[in-house]
N, C-alpha and C positions, 0 to 999 in steps of 0.2 A: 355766094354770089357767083355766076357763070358770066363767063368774055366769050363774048359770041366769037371773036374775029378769033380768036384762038381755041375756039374748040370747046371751049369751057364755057358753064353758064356764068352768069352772073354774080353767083353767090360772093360774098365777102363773110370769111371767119375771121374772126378775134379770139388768138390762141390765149390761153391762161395764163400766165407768171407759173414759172417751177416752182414747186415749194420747197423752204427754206430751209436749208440742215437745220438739225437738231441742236441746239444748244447744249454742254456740259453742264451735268450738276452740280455745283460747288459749295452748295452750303452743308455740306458736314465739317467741309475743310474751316468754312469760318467760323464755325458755332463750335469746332474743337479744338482753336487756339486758344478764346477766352479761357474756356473750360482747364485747359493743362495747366496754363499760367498758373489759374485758380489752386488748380494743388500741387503746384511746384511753391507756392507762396505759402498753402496752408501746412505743408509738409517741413516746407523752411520757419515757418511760426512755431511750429511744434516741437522745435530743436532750441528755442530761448523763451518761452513762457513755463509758466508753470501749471501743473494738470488742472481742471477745474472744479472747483471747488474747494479748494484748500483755505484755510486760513489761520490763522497767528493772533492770538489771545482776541477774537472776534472781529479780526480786522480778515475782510476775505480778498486773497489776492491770487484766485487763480483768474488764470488768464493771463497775468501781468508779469512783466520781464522780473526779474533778482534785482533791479536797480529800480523798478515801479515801486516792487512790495514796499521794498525798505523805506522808498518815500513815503508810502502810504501808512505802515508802520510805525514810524517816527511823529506823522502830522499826527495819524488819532492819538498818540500816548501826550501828545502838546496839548493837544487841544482836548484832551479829557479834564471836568471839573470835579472839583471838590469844594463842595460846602462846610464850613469850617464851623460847627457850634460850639460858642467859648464862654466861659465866665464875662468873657467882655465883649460879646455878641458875636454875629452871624457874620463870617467874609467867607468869599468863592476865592479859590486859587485853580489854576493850572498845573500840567503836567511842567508846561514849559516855566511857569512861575518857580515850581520845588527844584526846578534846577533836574527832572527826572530825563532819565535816558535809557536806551536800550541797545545793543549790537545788532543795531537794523539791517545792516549789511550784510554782517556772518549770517542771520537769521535766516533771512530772504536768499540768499545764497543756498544755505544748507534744505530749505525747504523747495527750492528747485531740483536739487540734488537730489533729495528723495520721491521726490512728485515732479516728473519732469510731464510735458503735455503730450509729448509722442509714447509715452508707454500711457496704454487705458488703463491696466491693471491699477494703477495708481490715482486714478482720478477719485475726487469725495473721499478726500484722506478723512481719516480722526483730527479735531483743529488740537493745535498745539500752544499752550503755555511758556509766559516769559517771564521770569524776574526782572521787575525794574529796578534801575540804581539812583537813586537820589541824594542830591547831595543836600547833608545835614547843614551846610553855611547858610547856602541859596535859601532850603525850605523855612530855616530859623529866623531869617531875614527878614523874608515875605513877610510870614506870619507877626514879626513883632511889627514891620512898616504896618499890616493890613488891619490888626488888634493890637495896638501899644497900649491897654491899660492893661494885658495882662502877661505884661512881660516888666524885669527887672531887672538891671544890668549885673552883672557877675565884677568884683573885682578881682584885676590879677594881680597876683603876688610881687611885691617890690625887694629891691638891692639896695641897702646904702652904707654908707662906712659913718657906724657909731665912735664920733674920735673920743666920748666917755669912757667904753668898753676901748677904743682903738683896737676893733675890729668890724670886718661886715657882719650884716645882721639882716635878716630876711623878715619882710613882712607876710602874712600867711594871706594868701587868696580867700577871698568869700564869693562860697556861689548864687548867683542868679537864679528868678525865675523865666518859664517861659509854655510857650504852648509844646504839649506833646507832638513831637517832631514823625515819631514812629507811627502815632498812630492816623495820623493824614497820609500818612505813607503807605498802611497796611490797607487805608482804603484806594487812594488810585491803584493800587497792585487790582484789589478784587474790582473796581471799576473796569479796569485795562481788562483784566480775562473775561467778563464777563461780556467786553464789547459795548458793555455802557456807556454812553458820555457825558454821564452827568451821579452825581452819587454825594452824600452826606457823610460824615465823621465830626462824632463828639468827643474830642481832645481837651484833657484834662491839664492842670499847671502843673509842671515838673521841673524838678532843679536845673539850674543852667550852668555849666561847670564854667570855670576862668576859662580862658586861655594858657594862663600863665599860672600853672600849678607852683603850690607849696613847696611837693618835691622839687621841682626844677628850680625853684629860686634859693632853696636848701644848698642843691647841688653846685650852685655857682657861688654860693656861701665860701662851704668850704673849699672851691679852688683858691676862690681870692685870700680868704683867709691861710692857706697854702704857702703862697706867695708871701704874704706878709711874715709868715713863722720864719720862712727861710730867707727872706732880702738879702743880697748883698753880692760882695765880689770874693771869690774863693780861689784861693789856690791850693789846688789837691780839695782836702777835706777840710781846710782849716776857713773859716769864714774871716778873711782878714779883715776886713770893712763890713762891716755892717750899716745895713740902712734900716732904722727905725720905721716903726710904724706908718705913723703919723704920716711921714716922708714917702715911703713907698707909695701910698693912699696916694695922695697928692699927685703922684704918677699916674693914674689908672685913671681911668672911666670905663663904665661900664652900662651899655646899651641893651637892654630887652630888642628882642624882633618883634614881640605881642604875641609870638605863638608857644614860647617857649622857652626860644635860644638867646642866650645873653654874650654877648660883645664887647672881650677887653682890648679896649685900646691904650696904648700910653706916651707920653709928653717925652719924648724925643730932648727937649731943649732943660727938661727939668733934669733928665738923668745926665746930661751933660757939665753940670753944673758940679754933680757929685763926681764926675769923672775927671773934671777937672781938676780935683783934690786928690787923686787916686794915687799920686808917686811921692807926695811927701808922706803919705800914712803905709805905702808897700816897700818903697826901698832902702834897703839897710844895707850895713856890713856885715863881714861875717863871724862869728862871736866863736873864739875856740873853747874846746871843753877842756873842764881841768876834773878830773878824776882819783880815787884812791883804789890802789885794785890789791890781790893776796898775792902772795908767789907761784899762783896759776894765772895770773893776770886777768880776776875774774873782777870785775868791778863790787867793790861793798859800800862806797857811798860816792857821789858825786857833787863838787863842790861847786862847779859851773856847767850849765849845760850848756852842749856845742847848738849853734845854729848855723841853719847858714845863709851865705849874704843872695841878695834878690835886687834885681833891677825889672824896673817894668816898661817892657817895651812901646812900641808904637802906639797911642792910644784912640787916634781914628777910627771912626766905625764902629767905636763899643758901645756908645748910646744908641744909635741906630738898630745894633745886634742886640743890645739888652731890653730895648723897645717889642721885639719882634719874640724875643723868647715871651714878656712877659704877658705878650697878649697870648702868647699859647699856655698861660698858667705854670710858668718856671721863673724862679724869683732867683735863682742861682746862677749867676754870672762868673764864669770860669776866666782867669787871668792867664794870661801868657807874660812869665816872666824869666830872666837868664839867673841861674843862681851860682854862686861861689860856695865851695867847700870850705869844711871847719877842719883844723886840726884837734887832735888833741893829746892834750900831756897825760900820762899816765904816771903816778907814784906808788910805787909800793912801799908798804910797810907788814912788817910782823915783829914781835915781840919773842923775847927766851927768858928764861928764865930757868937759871943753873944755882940747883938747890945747893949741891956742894959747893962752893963760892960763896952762897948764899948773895946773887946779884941777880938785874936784872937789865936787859941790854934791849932797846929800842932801835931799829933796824929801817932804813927808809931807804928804798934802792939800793937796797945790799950791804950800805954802808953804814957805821954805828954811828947813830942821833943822838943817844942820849945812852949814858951807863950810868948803871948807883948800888948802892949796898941796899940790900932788904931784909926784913927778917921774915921767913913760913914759918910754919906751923911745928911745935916744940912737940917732943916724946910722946905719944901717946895721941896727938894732933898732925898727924903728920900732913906735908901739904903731897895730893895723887899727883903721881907723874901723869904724861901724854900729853897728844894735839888738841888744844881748843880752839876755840873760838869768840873773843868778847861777847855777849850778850846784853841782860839788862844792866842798866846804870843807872844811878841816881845820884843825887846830892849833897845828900845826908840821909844818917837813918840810925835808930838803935839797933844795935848786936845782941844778944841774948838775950835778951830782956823779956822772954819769955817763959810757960812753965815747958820743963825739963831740957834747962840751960842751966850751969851754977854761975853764968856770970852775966854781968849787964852792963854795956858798955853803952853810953848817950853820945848821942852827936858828932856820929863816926862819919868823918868826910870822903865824897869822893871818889864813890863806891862804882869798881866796874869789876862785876861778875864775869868767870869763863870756865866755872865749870860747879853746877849746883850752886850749894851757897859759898863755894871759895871765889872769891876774887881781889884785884890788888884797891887798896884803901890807903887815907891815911889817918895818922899814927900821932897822935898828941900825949899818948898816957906812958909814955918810953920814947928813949932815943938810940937804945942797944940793938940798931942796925948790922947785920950783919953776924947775927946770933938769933936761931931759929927760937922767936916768942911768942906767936899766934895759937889759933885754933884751927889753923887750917892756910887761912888769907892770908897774902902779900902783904906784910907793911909797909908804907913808907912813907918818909917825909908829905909833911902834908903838901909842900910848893909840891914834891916830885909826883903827886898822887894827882895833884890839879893839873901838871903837865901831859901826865898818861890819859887824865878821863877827857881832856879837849882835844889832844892827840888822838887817841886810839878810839874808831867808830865802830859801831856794833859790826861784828864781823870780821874785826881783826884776829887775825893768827893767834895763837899762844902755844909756846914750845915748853912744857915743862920737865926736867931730867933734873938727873946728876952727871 
């Protein structure tokens, strides 16, 4: 358009609009956030699953974290059945029924370990096999709850004290029947690896043991009866007091667990009863010994034995402490008691006998007991000198009276031997004391022959000379 008055025509232009800058491209920027996330996540996944394709006795857990498997693991070994065909028909059990289990944990752990997802190499391993564990109570249980006509209970072995015999005595266990436990068992094994979940077994009746075995109740036999051999209260080795059978029983009880283990307990207030009797039957005085000894001062006989005396001290606590031994199978209760020493007298004696004198002199602590005239052994009899020793003795007896003897003397009194067949006697057939008449022996009066043989005890001295 140009304006006349300025020189210009009329015209009117309408200029354009500038065109627009160019906008920035930005969708790589946002189509490559998604993306990196993506395998910062699938790379971080690859660091706790396990490679793909793995699995564990047909159970498949790749893909799945070490704490997935093992759930997964555990649920099919539960939830796998078993068909039970029996003599007393058809029942289904479970894994979770037999009480079976597995180390789903280690398992699925160690199968990451080997097959992890971020190495390929390891992807579609060989699957791997598991032994199950099943527990024989659980499976045995089910099984007789599931088919009870073909089970029969087992008895266990009993304890009791026969006061006839007055001792324990054992009953012997008899075994039960029941369903084959193993072989329900050999089949969820081959169910499980094979990844089946459902599978048959024909399980046959097989014996059912106690609990409470023969042996075991044997063995608690003889503890108990242990106990009763040896009851009582001791001091040192010597059984001062004894507790009878019958008595000791009386004490005890004795509890089975049902699996085995047998449980003595004992009456506290029973053994108190016996302990309260305990110091008029332990404490004494003390008893000296009186003794005959040789001129070595060796003892050859003893006329009193020395004891010695015993008090028994405090006696609290000792039912309680013999309560507790005897539940440990110890029937020996050791005393604490204060004892007093014995003296003792000693005597000596020995005998001589001096053939020239023709006497014999009895000798007790050095000092002369007794003297007398006697007659040895005449010419041709002579009575042996030297040291003897009394030996055997008797009361009477014939002298010679046998073959190659020329003499025979009856109802020779009083006879003590000290050396072969010589010894001092006496003498009823002569009274010519003191003039050698024998065949060898001492004669002498019969009173002084009875004095010598109750006097002098085997092992008395004899001194014979001139």
């Amino acid at each position: 358009m140009t304006d006349g008055a300025n020189g210009t025509d009329a015209t009117t232009y309408a200029w354009a609009p500038s065109e627009p800058a160019k906008r920035k491209n930005r969708s790589g920027l946002w189509i490559g956030i998604p993306a990196g996330a993506t395998a910062v996540a699938l790379i971080a996944a690859s660091l706790v699953l396990i490679a793909p394709g793995a699995s564990v006795a047909g159970v498949q857990i790749g893909g799945l974290t070490a704490g997935a498997a093992a759930q997964a693991i555990s649920a099919r070994l539960a939830s796998t059945e078993v068909t039970v065909e029996s003599p007393a028909g058809d029942v289904t059990v479970t894994g979770a029924d037999l009480g079976a289990s597995v180390d789903a944990t280690a398992i699925a752990e160690k199968a990451f370990a080997d097959n992890p997802m971020w190495k390929p190499a390891s992807w579609f391993p060989t699957g791997t096999g598991v032994e199950i564990q099943v527990d024989p109570a659980a499976a045995a249980a089910v099984l007789r709850e599931r088919a009870p006509g073909s089970y029969r209970a087992p008895v266990d072995a009993t304890v009791a004290f026969d006061s006839g015999a007055q001792s324990y005595v054992a009953t012997p266990a008899e075994p039960g029947e029941g369903l084959d436990v193993s072989t329900v068992t050999a089949a969820l094994q081959s169910a499980f690896d094979a990844g089946t979940a459902q599978t048959t077994a024909q399980a046959g009746v097989v014996p059912v043991d106690a609990l409470v075995s023969t042996e075991e109740a044997d063995a608690a036999v003889a503890t108990l009866n242990g106990i009763l051999d040896s009851a009582g209260f001791y001091i040192g080795d010597e059984r001062t007091v004894a507790v009878d059978r019958a008595t000791a029983a009386s004490w005890l009880t004795v509890t089975s667990d049902g699996e085995g283990a047998f449980a003595i307990t004992a009456d506290q207030a029973g053994i108190q009863t016996a302990v309260d009797g305990l110091a008029g039957a332990v404490d004494r005085g003390a008893v000296n010994a009186d003794v005959i000894v040789d001129t070595g001062g060796a003892v050859i006989h003893t006329i009193t034995e020395g004891q010695t005396g015993r008090t028994l001290g405090d006696t609290s606590g000792i039912a309680a402490a013999f309560a507790a031994q005897l539940a440990e199978g110890n029937g020996r209760y050791a005393l604490a008691v204060t004892e007093a020493p014995f003296e003792t007298t000693k005597t000596e004696r020995n005998i001589d006998v001096n053939l020239s004198n023709q006497t014999v002199t009895l000798y007790q602590n050095g000092q002369v007991y007794q003297h007398w005239s006697m007659s040895s052994g005449k010419s041709g009899w002579e009575t042996h000198t030297g040291n003897f020793r009394i030996g055997w003795k008797t009361a009477m007896q014939d002298m010679g009276c046998v073959p190659g003897y020329d003499w025979c003397t009856k109802d020779v009194p009083w006879v003590a031997y000290f050396n072969g067949d010589e010894g001092f006697h006496g003498t009823y057939w002569h009274s010519n004391f003191g003039t050698p008449m024998s065949h060898g022996c001492i004669n002498l009066t019969i009173a002084n022959a009875k004095l010598l043989y109750d006097w002098a005890y085997r092992g008395t001295e004899v001194s014979v000379h001139y």
